[in-house]
C-alpha positions as a printed NumPy array, in Angstrom:
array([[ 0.   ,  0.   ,  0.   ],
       [ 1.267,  3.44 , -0.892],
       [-0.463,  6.286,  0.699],
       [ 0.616, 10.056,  0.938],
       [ 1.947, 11.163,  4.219],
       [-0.738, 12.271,  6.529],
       [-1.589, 16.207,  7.184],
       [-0.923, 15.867, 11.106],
       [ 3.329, 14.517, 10.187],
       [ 3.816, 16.555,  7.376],
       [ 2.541, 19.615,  9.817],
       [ 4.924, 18.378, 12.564],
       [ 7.892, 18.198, 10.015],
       [ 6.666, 22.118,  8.903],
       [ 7.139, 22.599, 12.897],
       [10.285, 20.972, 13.466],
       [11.842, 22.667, 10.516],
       [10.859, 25.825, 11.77 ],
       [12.272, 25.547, 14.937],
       [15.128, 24.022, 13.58 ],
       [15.59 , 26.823, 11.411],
       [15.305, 29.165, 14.303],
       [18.066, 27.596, 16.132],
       [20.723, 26.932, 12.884],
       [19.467, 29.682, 10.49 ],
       [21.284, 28.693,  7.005],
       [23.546, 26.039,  9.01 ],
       [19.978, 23.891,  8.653],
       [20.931, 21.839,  5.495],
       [17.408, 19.902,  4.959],
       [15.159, 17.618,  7.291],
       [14.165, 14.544,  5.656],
       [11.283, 11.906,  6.47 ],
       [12.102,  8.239,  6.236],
       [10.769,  5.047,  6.834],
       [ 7.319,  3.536,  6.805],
       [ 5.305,  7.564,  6.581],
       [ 7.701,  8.242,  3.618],
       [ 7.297,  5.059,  1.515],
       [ 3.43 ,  4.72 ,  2.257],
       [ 3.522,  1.919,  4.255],
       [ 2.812,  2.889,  7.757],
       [-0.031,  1.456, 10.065],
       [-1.171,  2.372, 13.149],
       [ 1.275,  3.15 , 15.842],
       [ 4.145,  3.738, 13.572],
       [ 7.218,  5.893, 14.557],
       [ 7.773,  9.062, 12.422],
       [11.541,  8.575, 11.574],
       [13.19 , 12.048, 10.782],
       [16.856, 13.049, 10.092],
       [18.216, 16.199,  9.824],
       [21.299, 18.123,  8.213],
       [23.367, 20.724,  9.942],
       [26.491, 22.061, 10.208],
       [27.836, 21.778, 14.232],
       [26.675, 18.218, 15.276],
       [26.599, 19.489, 19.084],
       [24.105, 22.655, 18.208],
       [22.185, 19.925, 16.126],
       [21.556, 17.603, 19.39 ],
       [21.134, 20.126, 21.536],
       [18.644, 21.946, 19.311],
       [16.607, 18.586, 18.743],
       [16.284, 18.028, 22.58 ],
       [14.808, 21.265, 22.622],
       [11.854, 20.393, 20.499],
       [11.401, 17.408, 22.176],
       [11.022, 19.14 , 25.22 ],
       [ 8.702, 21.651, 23.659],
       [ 6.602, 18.955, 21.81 ],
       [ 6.307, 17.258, 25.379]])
């Protein structure tokens, strides 16, 4: 089965780029959606796998724990 992602991930990938952005400004290289929500095969319960490009590894981890802690 090959569906399109659903509204409600590719809204939280518009939201973790833009806080991403906020934190790297043109260090942000891309963020890119993998896995079963990018090839159409996800089911219920599925993991949204994400991986992001940016220059300064260290900013990069500590900017992701930030969203996490937002999104919490």
């Amino acid at each position: 089965m090959n569906r399109k992602v659903p509204l409600r991930i590719r809204k939280l990938m518009k939201e973790l780029k833009a806080a991403l952005v906020r934190i790297y400004g043109d260090k942000l290289k891309g963020v890119y959606l993998y896995g079963s929500y990018a090839r159409g095969d996800y089911r219920a319960g599925s993991d949204v796998d994400v991986n992001d490009f940016a220059k300064g590894l260290q900013r990069l981890l500590e900017g992701m724990a930030a969203f996490q802690r937002v999104r919490e």
